[in-house]
PLY file of the C-alpha trace (Angstrom):
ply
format ascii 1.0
element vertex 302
property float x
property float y
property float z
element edge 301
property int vertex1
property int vertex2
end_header
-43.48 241.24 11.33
-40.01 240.79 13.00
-41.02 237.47 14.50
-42.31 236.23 10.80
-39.02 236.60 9.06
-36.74 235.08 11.62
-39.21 232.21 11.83
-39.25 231.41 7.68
-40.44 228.39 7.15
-40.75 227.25 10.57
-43.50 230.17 10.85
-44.96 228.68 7.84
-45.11 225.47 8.39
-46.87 226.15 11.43
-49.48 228.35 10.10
-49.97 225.54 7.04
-50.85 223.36 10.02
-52.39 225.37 12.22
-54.69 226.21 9.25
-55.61 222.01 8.98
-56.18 221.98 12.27
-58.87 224.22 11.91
-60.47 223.29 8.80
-60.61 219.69 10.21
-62.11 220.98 13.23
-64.63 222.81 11.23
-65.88 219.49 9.14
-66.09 218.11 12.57
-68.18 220.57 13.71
-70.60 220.33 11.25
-71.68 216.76 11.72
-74.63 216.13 13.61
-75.21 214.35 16.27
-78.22 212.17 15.44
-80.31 209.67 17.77
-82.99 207.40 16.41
-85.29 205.72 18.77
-87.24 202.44 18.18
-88.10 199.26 19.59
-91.62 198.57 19.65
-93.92 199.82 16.17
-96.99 199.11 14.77
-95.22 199.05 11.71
-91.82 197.24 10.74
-89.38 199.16 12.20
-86.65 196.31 12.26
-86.99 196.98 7.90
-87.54 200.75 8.28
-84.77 201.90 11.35
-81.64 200.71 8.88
-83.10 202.80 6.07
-83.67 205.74 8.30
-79.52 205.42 9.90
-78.53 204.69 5.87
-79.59 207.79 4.12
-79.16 210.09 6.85
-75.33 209.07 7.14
-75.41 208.86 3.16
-75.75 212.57 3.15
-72.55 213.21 4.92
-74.35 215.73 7.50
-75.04 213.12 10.39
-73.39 210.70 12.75
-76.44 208.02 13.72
-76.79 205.86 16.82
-79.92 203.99 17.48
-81.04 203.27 20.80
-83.58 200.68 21.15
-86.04 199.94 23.61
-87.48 196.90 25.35
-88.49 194.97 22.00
-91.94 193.43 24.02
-95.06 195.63 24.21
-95.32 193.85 27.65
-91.87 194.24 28.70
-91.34 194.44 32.45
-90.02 197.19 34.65
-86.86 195.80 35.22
-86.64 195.94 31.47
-87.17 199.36 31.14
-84.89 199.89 33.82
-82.21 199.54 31.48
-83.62 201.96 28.49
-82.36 205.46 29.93
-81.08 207.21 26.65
-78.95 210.26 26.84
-80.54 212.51 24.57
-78.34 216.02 25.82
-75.87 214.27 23.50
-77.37 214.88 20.49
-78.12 217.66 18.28
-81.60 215.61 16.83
-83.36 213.08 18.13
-85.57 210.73 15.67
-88.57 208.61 16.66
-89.60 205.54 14.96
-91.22 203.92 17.80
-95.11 203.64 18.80
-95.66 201.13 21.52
-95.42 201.06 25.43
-95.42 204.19 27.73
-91.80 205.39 28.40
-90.56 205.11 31.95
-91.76 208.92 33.22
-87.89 209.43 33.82
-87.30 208.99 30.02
-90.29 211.26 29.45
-89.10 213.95 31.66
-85.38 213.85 30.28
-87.15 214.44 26.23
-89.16 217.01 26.87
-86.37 218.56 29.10
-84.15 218.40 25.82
-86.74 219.38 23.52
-87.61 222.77 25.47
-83.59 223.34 26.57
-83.57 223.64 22.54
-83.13 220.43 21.31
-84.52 218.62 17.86
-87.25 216.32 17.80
-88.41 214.45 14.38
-91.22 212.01 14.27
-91.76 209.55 11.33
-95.19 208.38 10.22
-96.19 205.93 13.00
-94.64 207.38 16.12
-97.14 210.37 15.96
-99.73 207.65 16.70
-97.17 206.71 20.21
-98.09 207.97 24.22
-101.76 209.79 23.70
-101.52 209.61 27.66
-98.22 212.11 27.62
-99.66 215.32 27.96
-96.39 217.40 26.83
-95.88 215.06 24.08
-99.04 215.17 22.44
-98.68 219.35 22.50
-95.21 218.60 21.10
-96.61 217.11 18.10
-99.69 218.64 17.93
-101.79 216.38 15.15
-101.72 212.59 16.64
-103.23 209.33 15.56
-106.24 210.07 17.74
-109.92 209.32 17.80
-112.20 212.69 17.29
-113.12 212.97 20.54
-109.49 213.47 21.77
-108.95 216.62 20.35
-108.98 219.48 17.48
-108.45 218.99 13.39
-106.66 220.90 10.91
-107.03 220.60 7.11
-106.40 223.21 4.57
-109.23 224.08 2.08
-108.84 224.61 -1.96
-107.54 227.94 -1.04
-105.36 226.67 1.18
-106.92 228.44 4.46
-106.00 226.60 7.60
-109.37 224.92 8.52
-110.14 223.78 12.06
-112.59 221.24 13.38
-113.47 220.79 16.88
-113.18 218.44 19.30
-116.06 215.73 18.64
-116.76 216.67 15.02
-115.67 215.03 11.71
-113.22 212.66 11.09
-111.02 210.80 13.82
-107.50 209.51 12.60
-107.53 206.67 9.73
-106.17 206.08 6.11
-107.57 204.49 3.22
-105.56 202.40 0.34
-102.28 202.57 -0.28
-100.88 204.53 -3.45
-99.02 207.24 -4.75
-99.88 210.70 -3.96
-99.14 214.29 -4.78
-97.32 216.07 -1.90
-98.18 220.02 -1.99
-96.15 222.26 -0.72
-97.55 224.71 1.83
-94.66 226.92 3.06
-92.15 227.25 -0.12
-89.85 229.55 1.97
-89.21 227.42 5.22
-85.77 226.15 4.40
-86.82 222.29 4.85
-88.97 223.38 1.47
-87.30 225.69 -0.42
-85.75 224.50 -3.76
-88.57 221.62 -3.72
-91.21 221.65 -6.44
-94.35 222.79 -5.51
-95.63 219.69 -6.29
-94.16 216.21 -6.09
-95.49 212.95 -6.45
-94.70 210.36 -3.27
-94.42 206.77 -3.90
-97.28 203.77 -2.12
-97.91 205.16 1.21
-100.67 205.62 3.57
-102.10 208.86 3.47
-102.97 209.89 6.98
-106.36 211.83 7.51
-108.23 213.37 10.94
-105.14 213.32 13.14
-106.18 214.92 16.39
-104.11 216.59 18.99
-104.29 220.22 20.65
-103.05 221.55 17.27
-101.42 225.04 18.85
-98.69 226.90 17.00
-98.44 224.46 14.29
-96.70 225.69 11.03
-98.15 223.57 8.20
-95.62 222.75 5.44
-97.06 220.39 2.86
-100.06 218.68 2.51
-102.10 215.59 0.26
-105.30 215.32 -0.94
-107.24 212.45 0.78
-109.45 211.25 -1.95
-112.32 209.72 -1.41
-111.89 206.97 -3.91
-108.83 205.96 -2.10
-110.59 205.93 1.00
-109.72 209.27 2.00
-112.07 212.17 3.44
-111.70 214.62 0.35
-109.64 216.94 1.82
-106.20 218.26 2.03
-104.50 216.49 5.08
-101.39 218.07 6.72
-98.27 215.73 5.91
-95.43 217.76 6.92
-95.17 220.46 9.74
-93.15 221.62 12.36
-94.09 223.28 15.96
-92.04 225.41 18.94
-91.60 223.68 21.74
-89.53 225.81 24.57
-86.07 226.70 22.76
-86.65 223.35 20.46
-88.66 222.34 17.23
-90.28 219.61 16.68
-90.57 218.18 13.13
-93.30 216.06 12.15
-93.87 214.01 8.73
-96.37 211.37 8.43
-95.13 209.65 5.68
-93.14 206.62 5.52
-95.46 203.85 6.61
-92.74 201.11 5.08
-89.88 200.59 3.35
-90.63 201.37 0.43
-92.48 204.25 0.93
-89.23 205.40 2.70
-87.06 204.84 -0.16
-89.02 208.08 -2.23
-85.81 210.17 -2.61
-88.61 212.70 -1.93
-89.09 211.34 1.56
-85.42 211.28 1.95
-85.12 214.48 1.21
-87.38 216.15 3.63
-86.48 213.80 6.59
-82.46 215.14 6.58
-83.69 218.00 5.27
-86.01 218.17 8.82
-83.40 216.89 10.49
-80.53 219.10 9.71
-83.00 222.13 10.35
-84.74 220.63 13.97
-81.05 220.39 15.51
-79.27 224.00 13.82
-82.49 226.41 12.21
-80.82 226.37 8.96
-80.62 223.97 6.09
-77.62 223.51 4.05
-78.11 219.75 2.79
-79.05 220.47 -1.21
-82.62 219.18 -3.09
-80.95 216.42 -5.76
-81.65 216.29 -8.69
-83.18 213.15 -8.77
-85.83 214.66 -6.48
-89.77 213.62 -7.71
-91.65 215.50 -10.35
-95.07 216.59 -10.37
-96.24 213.48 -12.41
-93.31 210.84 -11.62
-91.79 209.06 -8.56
-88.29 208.64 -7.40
-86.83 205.75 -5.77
-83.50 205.88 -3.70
-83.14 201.68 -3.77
-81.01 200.90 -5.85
-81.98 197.87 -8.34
0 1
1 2
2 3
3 4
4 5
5 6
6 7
7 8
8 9
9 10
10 11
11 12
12 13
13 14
14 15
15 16
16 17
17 18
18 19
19 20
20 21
21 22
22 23
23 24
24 25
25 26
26 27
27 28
28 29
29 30
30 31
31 32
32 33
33 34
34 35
35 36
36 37
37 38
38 39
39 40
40 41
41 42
42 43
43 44
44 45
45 46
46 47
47 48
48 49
49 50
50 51
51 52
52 53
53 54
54 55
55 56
56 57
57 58
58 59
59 60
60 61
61 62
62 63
63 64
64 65
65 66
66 67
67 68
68 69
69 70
70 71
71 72
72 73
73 74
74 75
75 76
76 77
77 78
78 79
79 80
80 81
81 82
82 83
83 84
84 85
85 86
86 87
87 88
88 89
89 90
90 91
91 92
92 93
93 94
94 95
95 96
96 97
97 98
98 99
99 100
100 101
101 102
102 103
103 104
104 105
105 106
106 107
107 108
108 109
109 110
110 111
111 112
112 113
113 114
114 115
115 116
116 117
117 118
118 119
119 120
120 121
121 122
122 123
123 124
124 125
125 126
126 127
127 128
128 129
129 130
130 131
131 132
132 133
133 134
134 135
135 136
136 137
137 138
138 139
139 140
140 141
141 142
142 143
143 144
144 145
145 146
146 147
147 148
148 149
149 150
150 151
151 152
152 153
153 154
154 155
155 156
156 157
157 158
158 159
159 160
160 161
161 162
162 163
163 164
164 165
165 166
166 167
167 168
168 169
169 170
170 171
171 172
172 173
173 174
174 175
175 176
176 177
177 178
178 179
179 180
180 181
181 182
182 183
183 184
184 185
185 186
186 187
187 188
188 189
189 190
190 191
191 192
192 193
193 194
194 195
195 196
196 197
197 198
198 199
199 200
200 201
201 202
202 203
203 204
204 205
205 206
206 207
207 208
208 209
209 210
210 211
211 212
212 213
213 214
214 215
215 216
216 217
217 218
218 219
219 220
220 221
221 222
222 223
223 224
224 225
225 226
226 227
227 228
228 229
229 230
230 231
231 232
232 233
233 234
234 235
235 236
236 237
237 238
238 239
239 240
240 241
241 242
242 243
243 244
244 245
245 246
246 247
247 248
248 249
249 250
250 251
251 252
252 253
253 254
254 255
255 256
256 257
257 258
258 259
259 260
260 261
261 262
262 263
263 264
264 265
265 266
266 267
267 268
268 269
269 270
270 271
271 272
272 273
273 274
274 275
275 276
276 277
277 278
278 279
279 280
280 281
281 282
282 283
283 284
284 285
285 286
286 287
287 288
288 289
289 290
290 291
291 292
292 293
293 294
294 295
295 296
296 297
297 298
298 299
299 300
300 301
């Protein structure tokens, strides 16, 4: 108490900035580090990536670099030589990419971070990437896979987890584009709490008989696959999430283009998924724009 009162102001004046310091070190602290892969995709991801990097900085929770890989689906070794990302310096790591095998020194160095506890999120098409990778494919668990690669998992009308073996029923497809109603599964994981139970996503292809080992998945939302549209009349897992080592590993299968990723309800769950694959916790809000039970939202603006 002596020292405060012969340093007055001084004292104060310190502690004012002393007290900046730390609250600007605090904001600093919580932005994440985010990573998003792509390169090579089945679908458009030179139209997709900058939507991706756009809303994710929008929400003020990320910091987004994109690392992009040899562009070719027959791109040389010497190509790849080059494509050596340094995941450990990011909290998340994003994948819109489904083309070549990665160099197994790139393999080794994700599933390294992934297990030492770091995030993984996959978007729509790059569940369908590297049905060779072994670790991968438990990673994600549900791939774009024929039937004879591995397990189902569907939900019935009571929403039981159903499982199909190896061999029988469906293999991976989708029928006709349109909108769909995206039910929620889980309503107290923190990606999903505050949504509505129901929400209705904009044109998209609704994935159906993804295959993969399936283990320790936690199923969050899910469509109905109608069989009008195509679809095998049952409810398809669109969201989910599994452990992997220390990490988690977020999955969503929407998003096949850009418009389908401007649904401020696909927005929603990706930094949502995000924020919660790199820290366990959410904090980014639902808006209040989010998509009702009988009515789309768009994010682009007109």
């Amino acid at each position: 108490m002596m020292q405060l009162r012969r340093c007055g102001a001084a004292w104060w004046g310190l502690v004012v900035l002393l007290g900046l310091a730390t609250a600007a070190e605090s904001h600093a602290a919580d932005t994440l580090r985010l990573l998003i892969i792509d390169g090579q995709n089945n679908h458009n991801w030179r139209a997709t990536t900058p939507i991706l990097k756009e809303f994710l900085e929008r929400s003020g929770r990320f910091t987004v670099d994109v690392a992009t890989t040899p562009t070719e689906k027959t791109a040389a070794p010497a190509e790849w030589d080059k494509f050596r990302p340094e995941f450990a310096r990011y909290d998340v790591v994003l994948s819109n990419y489904n083309g070549q095998p990665w160099p197994e020194p790139v393999k080794k160095s994700l599933t390294d971070y992934v297990n030492g506890g770091g995030g993984l999120v996959i978007v729509h098409a790059a569940n369908n990437a590297f049905p060779e990778w072994p670790e991968f494919n438990q990673m994600i668990g549900l791939g774009w896979r024929g039937n004879n690669f591995g397990d189902r998992i569907t939900l019935d009308e009571k929403g039981a987890v159903v499982l199909t073996a190896k061999g029988q029923g469906a293999g991976a497809g989708h029928g006709a584009q349109h909108d769909f109603t995206v039910i929620v599964r889980d309503r107290e994981h923190p990606v999903m709490r505050g949504l509505p139970v129901e929400w209705l996503h904009v044109k998209d292809e609704l994935y159906h008989g993804q295959r993969g080992p399936a283990q320790n998945m936690h199923i969050l939302a899910t469509a109905y696959s109608a069989k009008d549209k195509g679809g095998t009349g049952e409810h398809e897992p669109m969201i989910w999430w599994i452990p992997s080592g220390k990490g988690r590993v977020f999955t969503t299968v929407l998003g096949h283009a850009d418009y389908s990723m401007q649904c401020v309800g696909f927005q929603t769950v990706v930094a949502r998924g995000c924020e919660w694959a790199a820290t366990g916790q959410v904090t980014l809000p639902v808006p209040e724009n989010f998509p009702t039970p009988d009515q789309t939202r768009s994010a682009k603006k007109n």
